[in-house]
Chimera marker file (.cmm) of the C-alpha trace (Angstrom):
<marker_set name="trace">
<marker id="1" x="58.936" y="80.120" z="-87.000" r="1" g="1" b="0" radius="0.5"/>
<marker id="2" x="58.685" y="77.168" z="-89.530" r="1" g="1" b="0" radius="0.5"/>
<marker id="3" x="56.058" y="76.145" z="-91.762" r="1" g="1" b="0" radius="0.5"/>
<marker id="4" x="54.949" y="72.800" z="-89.849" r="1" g="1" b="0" radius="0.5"/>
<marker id="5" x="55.362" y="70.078" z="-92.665" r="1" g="1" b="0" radius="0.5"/>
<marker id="6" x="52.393" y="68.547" z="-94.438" r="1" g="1" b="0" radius="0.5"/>
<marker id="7" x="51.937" y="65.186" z="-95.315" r="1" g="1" b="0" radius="0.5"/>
<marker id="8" x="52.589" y="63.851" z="-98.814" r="1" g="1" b="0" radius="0.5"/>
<marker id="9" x="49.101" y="62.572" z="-100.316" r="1" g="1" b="0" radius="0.5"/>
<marker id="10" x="48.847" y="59.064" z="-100.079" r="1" g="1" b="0" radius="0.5"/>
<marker id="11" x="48.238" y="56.011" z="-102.613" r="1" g="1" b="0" radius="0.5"/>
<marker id="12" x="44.827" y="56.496" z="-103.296" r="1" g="1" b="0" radius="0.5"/>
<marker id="13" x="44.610" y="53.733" z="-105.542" r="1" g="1" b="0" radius="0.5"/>
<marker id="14" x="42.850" y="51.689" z="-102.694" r="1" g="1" b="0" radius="0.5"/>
<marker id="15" x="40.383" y="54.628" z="-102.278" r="1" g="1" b="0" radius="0.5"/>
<marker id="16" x="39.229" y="56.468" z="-99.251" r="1" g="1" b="0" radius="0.5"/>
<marker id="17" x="36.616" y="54.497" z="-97.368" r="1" g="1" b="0" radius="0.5"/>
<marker id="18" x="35.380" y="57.079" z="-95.069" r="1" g="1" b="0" radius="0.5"/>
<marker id="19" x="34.126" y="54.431" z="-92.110" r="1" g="1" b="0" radius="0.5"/>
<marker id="20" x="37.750" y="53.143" z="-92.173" r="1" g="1" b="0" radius="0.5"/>
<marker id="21" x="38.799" y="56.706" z="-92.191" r="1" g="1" b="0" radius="0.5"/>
<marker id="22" x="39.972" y="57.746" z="-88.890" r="1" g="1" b="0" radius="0.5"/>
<marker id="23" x="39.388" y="61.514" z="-88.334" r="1" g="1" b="0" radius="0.5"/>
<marker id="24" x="35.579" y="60.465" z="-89.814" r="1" g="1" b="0" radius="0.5"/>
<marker id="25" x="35.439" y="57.936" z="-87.276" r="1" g="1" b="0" radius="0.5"/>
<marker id="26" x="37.301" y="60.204" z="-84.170" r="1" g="1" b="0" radius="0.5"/>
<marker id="27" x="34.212" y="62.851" z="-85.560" r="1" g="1" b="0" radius="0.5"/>
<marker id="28" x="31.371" y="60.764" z="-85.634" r="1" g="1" b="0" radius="0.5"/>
<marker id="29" x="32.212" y="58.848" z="-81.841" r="1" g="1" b="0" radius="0.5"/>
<marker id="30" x="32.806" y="63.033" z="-80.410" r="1" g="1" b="0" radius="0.5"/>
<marker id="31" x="29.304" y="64.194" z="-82.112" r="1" g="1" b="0" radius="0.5"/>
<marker id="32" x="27.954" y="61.268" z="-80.465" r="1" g="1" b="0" radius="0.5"/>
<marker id="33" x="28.653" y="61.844" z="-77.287" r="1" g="1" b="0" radius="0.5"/>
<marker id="34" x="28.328" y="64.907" z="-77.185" r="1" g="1" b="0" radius="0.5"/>
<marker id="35" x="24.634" y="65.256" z="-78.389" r="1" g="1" b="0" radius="0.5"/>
<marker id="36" x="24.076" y="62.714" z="-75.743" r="1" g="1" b="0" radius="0.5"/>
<marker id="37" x="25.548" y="64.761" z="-72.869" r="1" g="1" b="0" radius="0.5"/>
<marker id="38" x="24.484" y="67.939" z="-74.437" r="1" g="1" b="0" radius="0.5"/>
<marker id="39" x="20.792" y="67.011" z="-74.290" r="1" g="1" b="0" radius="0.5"/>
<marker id="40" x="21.895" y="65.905" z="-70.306" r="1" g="1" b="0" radius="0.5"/>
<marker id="41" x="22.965" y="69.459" z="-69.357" r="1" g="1" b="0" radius="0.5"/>
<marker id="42" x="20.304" y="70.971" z="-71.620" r="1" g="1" b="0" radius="0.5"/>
<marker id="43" x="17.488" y="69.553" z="-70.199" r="1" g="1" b="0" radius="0.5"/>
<marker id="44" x="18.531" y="69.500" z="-66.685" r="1" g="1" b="0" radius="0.5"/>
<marker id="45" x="20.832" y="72.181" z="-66.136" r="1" g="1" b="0" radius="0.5"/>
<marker id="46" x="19.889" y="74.488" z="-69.042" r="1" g="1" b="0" radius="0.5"/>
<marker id="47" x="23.206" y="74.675" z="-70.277" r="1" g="1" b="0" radius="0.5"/>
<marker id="48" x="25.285" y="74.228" z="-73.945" r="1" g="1" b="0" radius="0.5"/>
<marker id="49" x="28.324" y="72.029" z="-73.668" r="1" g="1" b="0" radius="0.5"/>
<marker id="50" x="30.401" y="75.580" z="-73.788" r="1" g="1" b="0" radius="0.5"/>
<marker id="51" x="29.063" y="77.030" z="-70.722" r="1" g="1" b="0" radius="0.5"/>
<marker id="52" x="29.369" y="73.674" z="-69.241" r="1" g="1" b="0" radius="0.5"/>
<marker id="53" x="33.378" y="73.462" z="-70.043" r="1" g="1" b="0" radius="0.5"/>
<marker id="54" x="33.328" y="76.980" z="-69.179" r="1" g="1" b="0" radius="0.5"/>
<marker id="55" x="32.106" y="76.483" z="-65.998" r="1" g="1" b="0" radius="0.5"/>
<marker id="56" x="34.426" y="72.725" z="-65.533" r="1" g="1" b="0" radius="0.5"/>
<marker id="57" x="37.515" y="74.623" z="-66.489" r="1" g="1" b="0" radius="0.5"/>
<marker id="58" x="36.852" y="77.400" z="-63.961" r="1" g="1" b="0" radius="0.5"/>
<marker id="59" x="36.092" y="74.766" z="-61.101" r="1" g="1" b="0" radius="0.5"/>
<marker id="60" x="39.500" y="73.000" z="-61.660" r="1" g="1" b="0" radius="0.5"/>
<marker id="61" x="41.550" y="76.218" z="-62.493" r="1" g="1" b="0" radius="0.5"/>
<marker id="62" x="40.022" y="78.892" z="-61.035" r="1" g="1" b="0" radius="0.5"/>
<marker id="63" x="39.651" y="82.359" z="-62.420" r="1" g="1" b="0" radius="0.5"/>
<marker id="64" x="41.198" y="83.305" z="-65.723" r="1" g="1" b="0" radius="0.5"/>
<marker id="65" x="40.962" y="85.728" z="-68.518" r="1" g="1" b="0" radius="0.5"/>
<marker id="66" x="39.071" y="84.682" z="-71.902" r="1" g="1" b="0" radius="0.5"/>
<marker id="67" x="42.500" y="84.068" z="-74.243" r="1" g="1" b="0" radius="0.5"/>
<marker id="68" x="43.115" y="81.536" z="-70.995" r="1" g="1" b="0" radius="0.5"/>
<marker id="69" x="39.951" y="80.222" z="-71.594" r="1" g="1" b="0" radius="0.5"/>
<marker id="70" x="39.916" y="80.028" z="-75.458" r="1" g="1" b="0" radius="0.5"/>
<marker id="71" x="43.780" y="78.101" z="-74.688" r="1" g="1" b="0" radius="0.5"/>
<marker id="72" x="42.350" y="75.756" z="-72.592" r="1" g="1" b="0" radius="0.5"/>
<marker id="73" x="38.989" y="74.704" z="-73.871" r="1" g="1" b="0" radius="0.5"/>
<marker id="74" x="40.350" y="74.883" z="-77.734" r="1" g="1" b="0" radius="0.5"/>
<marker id="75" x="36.972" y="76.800" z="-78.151" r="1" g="1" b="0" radius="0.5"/>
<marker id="76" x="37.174" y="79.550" z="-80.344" r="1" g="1" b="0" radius="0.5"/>
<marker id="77" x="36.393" y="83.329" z="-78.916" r="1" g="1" b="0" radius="0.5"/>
<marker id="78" x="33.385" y="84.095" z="-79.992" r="1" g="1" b="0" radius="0.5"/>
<marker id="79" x="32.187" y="80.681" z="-78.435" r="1" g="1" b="0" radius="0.5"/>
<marker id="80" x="33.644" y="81.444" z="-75.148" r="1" g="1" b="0" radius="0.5"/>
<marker id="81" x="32.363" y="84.845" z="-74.905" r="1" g="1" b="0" radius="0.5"/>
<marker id="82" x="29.043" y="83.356" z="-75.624" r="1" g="1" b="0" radius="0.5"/>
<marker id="83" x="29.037" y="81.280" z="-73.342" r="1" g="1" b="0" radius="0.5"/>
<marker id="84" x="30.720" y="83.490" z="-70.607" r="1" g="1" b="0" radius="0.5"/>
<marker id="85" x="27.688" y="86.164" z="-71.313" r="1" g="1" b="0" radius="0.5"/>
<marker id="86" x="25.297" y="83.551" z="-71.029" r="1" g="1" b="0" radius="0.5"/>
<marker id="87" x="26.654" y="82.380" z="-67.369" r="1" g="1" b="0" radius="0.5"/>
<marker id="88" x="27.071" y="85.719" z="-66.450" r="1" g="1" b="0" radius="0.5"/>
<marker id="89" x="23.426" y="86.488" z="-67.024" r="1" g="1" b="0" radius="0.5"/>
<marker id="90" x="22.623" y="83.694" z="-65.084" r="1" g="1" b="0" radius="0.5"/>
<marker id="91" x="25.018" y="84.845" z="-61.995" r="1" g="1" b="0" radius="0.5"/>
<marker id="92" x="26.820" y="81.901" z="-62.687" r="1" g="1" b="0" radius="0.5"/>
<marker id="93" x="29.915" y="83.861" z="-63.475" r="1" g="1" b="0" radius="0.5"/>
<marker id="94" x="31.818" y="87.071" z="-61.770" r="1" g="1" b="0" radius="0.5"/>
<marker id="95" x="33.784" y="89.723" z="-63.820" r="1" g="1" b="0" radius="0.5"/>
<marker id="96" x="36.377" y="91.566" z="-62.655" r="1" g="1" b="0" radius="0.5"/>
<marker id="97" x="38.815" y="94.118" z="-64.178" r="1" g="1" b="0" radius="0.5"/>
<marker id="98" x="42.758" y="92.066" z="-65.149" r="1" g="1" b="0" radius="0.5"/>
<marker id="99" x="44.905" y="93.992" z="-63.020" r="1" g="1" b="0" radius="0.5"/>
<marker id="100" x="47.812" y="93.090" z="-65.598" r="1" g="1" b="0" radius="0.5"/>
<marker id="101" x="45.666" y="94.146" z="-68.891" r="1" g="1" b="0" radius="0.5"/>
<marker id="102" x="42.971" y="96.733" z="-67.389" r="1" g="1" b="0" radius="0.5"/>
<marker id="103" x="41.441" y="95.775" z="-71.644" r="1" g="1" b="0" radius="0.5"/>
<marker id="104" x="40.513" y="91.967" z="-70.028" r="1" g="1" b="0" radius="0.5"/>
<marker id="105" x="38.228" y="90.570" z="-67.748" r="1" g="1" b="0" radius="0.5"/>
<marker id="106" x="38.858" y="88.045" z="-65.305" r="1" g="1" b="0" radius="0.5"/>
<marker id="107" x="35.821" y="85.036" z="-64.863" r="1" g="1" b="0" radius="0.5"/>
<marker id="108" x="35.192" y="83.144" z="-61.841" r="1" g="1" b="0" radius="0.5"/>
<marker id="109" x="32.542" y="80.601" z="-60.818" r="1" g="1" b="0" radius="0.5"/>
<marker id="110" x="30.154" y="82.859" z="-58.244" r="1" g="1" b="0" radius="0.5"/>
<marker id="111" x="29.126" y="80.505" z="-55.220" r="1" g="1" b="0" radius="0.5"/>
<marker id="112" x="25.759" y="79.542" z="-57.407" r="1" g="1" b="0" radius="0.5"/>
<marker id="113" x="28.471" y="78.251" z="-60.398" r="1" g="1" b="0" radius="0.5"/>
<marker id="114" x="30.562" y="76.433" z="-57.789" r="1" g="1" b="0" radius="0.5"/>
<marker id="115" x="26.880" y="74.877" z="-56.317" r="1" g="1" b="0" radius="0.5"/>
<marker id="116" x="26.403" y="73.910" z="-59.815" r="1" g="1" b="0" radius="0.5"/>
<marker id="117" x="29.128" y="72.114" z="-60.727" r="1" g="1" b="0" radius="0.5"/>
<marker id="118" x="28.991" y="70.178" z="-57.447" r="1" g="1" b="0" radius="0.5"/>
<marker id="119" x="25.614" y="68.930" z="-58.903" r="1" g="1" b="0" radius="0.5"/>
<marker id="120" x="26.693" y="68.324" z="-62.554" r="1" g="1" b="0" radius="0.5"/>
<marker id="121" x="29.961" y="66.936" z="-61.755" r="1" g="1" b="0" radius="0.5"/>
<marker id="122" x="28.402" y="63.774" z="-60.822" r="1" g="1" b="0" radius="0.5"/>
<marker id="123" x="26.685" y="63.124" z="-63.682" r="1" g="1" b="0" radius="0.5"/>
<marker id="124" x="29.545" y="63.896" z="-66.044" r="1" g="1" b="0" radius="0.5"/>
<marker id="125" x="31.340" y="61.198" z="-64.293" r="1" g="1" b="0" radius="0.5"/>
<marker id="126" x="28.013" y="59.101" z="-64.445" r="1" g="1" b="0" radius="0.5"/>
<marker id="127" x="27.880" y="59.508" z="-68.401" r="1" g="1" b="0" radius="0.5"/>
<marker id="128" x="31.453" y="58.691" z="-68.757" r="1" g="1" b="0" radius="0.5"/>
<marker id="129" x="31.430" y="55.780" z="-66.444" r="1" g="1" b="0" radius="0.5"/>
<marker id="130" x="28.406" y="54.108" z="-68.769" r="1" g="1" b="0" radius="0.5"/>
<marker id="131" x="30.334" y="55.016" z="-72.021" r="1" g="1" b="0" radius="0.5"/>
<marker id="132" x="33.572" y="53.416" z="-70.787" r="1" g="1" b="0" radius="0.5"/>
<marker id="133" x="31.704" y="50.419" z="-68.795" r="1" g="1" b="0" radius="0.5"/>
<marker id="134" x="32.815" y="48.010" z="-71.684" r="1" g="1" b="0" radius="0.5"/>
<marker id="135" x="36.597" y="49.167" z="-72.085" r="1" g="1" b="0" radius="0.5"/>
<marker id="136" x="39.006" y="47.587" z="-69.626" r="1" g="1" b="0" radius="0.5"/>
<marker id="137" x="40.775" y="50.250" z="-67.378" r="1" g="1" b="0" radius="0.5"/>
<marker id="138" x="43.788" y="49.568" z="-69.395" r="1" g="1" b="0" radius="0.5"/>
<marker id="139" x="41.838" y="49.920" z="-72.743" r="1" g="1" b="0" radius="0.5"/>
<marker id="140" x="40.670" y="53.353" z="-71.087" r="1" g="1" b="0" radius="0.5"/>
<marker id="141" x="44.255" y="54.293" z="-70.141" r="1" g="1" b="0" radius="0.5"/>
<marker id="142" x="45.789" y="53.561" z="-73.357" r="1" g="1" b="0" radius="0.5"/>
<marker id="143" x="42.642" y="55.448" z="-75.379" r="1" g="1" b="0" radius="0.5"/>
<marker id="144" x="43.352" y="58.206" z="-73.337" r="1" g="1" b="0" radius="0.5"/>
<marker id="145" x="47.208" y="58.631" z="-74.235" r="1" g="1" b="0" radius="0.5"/>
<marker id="146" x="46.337" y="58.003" z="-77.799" r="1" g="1" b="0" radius="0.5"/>
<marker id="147" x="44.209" y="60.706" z="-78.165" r="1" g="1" b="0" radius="0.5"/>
<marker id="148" x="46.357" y="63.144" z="-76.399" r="1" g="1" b="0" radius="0.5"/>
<marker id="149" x="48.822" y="61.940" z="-78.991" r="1" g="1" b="0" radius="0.5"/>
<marker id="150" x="46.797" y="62.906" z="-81.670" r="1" g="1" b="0" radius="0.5"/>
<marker id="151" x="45.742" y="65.311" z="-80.211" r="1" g="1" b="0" radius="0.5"/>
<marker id="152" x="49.555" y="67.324" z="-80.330" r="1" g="1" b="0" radius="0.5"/>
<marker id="153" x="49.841" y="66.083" z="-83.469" r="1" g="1" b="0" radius="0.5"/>
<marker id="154" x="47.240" y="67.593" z="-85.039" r="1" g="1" b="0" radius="0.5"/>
<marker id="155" x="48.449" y="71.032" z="-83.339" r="1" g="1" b="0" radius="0.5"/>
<marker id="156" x="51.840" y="70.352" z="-84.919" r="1" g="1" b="0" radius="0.5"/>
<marker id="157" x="50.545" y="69.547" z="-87.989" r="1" g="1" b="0" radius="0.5"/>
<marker id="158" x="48.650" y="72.696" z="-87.530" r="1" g="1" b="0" radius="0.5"/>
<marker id="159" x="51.865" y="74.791" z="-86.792" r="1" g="1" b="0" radius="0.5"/>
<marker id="160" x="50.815" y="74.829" z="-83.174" r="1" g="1" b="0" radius="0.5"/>
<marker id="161" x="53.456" y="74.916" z="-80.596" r="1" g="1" b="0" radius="0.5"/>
<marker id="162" x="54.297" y="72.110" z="-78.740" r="1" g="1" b="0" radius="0.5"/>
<marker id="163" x="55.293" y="68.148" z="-80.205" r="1" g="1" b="0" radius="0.5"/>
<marker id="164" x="53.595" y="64.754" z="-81.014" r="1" g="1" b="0" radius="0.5"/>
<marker id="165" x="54.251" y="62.289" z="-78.948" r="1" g="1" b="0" radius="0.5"/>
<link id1="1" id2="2" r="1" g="1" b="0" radius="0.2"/>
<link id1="2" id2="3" r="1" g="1" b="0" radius="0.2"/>
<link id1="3" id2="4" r="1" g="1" b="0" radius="0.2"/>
<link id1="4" id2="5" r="1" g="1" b="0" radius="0.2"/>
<link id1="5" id2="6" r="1" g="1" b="0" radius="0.2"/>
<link id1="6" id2="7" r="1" g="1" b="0" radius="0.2"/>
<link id1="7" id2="8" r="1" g="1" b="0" radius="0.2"/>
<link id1="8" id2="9" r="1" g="1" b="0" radius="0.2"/>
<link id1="9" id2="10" r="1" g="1" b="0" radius="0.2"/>
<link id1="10" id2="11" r="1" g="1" b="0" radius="0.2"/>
<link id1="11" id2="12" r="1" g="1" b="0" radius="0.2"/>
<link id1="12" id2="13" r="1" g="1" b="0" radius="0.2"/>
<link id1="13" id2="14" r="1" g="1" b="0" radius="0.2"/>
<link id1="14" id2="15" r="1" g="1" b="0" radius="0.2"/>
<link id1="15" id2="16" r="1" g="1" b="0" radius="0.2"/>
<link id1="16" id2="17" r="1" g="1" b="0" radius="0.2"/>
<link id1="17" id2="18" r="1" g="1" b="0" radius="0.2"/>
<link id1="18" id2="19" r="1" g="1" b="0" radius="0.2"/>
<link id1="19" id2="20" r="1" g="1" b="0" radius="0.2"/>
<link id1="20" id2="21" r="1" g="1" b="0" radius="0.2"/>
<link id1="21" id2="22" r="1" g="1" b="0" radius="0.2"/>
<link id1="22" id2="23" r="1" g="1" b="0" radius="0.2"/>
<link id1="23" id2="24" r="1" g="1" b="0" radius="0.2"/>
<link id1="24" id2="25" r="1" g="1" b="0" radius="0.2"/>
<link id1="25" id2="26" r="1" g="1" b="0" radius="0.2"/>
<link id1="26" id2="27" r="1" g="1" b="0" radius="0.2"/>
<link id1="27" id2="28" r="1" g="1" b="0" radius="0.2"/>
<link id1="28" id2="29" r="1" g="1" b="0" radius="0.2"/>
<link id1="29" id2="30" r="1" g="1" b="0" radius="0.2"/>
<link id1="30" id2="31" r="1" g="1" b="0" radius="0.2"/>
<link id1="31" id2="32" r="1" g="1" b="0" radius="0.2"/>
<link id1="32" id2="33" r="1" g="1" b="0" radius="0.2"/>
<link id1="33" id2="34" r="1" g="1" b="0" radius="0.2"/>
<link id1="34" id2="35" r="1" g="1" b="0" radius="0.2"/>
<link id1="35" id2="36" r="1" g="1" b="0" radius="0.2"/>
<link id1="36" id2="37" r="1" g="1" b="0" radius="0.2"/>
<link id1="37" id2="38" r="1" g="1" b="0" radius="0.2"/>
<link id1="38" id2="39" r="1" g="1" b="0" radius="0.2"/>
<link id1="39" id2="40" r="1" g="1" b="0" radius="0.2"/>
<link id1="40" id2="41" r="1" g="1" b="0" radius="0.2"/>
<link id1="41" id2="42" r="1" g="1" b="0" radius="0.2"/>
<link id1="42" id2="43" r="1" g="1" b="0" radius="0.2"/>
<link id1="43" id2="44" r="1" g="1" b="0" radius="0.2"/>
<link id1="44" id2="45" r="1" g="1" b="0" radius="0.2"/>
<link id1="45" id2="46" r="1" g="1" b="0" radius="0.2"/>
<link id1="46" id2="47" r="1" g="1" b="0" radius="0.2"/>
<link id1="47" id2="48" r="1" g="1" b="0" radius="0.2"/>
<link id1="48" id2="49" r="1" g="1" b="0" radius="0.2"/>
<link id1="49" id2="50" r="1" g="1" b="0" radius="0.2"/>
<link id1="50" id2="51" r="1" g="1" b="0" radius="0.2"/>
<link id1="51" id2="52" r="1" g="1" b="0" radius="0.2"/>
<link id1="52" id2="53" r="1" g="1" b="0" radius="0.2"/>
<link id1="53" id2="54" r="1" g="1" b="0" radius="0.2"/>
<link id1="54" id2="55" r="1" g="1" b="0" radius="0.2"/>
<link id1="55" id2="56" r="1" g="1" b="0" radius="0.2"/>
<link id1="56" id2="57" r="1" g="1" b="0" radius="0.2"/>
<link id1="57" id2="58" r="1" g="1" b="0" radius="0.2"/>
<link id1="58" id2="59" r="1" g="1" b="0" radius="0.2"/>
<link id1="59" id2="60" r="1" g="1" b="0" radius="0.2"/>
<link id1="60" id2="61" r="1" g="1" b="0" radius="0.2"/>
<link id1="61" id2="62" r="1" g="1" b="0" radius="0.2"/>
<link id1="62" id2="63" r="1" g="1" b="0" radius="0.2"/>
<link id1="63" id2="64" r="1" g="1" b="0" radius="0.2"/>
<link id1="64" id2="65" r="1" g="1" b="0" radius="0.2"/>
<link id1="65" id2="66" r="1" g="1" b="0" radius="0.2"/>
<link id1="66" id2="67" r="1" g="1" b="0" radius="0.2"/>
<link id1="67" id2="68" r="1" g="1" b="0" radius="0.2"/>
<link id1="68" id2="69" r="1" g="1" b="0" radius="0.2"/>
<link id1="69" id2="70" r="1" g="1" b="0" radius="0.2"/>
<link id1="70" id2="71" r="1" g="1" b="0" radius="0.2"/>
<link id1="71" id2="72" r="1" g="1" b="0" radius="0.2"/>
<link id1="72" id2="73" r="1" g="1" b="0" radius="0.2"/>
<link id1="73" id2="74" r="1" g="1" b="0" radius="0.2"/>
<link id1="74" id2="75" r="1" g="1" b="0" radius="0.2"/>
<link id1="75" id2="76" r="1" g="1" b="0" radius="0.2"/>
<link id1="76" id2="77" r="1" g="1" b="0" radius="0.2"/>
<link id1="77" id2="78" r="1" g="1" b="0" radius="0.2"/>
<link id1="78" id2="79" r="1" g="1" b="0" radius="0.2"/>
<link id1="79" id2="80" r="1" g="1" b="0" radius="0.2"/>
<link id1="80" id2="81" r="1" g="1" b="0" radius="0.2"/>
<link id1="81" id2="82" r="1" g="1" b="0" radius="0.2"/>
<link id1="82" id2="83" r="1" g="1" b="0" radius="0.2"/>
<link id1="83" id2="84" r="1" g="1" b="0" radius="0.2"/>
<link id1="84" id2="85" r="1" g="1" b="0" radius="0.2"/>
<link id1="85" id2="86" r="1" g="1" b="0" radius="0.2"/>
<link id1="86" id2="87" r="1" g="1" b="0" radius="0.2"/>
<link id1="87" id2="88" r="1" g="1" b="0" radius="0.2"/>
<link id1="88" id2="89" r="1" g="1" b="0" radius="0.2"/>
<link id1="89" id2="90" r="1" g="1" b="0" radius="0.2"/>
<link id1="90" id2="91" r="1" g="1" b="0" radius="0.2"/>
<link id1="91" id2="92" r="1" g="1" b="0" radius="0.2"/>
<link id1="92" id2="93" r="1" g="1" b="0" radius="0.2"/>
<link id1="93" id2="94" r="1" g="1" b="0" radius="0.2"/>
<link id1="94" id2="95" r="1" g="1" b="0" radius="0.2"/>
<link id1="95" id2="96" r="1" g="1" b="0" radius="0.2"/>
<link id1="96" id2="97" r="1" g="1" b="0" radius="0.2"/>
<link id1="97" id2="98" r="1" g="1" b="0" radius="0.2"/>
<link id1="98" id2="99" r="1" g="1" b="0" radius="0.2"/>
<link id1="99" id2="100" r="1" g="1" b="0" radius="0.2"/>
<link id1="100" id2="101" r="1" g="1" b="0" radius="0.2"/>
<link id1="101" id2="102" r="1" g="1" b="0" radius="0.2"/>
<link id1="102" id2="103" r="1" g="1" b="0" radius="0.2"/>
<link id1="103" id2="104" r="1" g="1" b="0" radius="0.2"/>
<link id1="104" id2="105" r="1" g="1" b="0" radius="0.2"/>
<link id1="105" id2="106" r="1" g="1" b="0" radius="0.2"/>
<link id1="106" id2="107" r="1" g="1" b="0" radius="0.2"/>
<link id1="107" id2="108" r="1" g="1" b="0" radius="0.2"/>
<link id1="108" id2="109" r="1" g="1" b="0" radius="0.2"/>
<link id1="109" id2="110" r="1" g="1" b="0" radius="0.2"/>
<link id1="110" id2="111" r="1" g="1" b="0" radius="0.2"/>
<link id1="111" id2="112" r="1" g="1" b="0" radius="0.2"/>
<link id1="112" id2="113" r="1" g="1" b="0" radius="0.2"/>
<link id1="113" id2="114" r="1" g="1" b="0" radius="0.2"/>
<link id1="114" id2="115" r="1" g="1" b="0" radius="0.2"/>
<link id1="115" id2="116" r="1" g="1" b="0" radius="0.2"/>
<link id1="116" id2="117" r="1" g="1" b="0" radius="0.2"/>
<link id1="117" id2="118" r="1" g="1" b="0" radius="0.2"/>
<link id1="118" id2="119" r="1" g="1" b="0" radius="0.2"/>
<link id1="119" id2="120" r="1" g="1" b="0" radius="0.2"/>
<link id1="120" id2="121" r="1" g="1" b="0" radius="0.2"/>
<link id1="121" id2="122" r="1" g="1" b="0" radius="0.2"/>
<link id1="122" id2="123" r="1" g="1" b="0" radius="0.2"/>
<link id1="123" id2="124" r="1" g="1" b="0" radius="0.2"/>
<link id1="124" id2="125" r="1" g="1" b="0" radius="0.2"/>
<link id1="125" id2="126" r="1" g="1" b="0" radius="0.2"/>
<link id1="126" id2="127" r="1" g="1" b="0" radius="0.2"/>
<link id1="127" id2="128" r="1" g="1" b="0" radius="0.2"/>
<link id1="128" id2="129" r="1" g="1" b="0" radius="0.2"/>
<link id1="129" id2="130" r="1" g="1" b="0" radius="0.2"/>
<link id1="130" id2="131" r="1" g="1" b="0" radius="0.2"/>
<link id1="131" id2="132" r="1" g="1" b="0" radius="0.2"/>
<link id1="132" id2="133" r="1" g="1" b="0" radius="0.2"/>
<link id1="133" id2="134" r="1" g="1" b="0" radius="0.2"/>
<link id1="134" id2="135" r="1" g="1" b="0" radius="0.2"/>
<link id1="135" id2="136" r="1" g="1" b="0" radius="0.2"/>
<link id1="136" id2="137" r="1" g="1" b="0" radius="0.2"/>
<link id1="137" id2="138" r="1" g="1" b="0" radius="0.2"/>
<link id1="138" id2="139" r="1" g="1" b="0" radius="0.2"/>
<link id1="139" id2="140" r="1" g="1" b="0" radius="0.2"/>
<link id1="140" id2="141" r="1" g="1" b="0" radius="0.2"/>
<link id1="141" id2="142" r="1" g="1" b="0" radius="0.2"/>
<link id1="142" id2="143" r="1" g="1" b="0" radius="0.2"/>
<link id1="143" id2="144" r="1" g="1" b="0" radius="0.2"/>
<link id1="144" id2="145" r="1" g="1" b="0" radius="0.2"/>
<link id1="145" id2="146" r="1" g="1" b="0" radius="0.2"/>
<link id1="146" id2="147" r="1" g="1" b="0" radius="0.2"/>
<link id1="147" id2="148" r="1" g="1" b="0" radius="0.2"/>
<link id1="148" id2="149" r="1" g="1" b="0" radius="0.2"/>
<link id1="149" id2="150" r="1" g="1" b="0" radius="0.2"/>
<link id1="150" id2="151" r="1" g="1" b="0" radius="0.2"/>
<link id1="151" id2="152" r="1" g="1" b="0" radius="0.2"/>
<link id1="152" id2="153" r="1" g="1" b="0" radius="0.2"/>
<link id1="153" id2="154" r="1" g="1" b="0" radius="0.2"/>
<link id1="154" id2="155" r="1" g="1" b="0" radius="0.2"/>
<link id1="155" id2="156" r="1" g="1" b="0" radius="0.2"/>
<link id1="156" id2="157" r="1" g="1" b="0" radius="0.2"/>
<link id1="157" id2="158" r="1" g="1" b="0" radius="0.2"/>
<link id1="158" id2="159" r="1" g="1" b="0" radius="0.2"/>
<link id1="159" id2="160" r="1" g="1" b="0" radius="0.2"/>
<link id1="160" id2="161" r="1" g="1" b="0" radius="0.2"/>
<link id1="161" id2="162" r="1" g="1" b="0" radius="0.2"/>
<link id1="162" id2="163" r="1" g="1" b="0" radius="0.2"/>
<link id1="163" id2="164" r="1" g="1" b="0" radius="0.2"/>
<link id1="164" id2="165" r="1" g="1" b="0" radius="0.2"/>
</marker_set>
């Protein structure tokens, strides 16, 4: 495999102005919102915004092993395996052997994790509902597809597999 190609530094003689900046300003809008809906699922639900994509990835997907999990949420392992242990504990999670890597669990939502979701689900769609209520659907849309854009470009950039665009 290739290096991935890195940028060439830019004319700095305008300077860096960090609000203009855009991974500052992608950064500061995610921390935002997520402290807002993290104290939401803390408070109510008594769960971290891991478990709680934990438990959102296993309601759409269904059961999976933790390198699954660590692909899909672009959480790192130690963070899913937190957060798995800390659903399990609750009996929010099942664990069974991988029949194709007997080293691997498998996770599942348990009937109390799929009750759960049913209840949280709501709100997450609440929350995103108020933070988009002054975006026109086709502003929504199109901020959507942008940051899936840069999104894969940042894994490209990152020698990630896959392409921009």
């Amino acid at each position: 495999m290739t290096a991935p190609s890195r940028p060439e530094p830019a004319d700095t003689t305008a300077g860096l102005q960090l609000d203009a900046y855009l991974p500052y300003r992608l950064s500061v809008a995610s921390n935002a919102v997520s402290r807002l809906i993290a104290r939401a699922y803390e408070d109510r639900f008594g769960l971290s915004i891991p478990q709680w994509r934990l438990i959102c990835v296993l309601a759409e997907d269904g059961p999976m092993n933790q390198s699954a999990l660590v692909s899909r949420t672009g959480m790192d392992k130690v963070t899913v395996s937190r957060a798995a242990q800390g659903l399990a504990k609750r009996h929010l999670l099942e664990r069974s052997q991988n029949d194709q890597d007997g080293r691997s669990h498998v996770v599942a939502l348990s009937l109390e994790g799929v009750r759960l979701h049913a209840e949280i689900a709501p709100l997450a769609l609440a929350y995103e509902a108020a933070l988009i209520s002054g975006l026109d659907p086709s502003e929504v849309a199109l901020l959507k597809r942008l940051l899936m854009r840069l999104q894969a470009a940042a894994g490209v950039l990152a020698g990630e597999r896959g392409e921009a665009g």
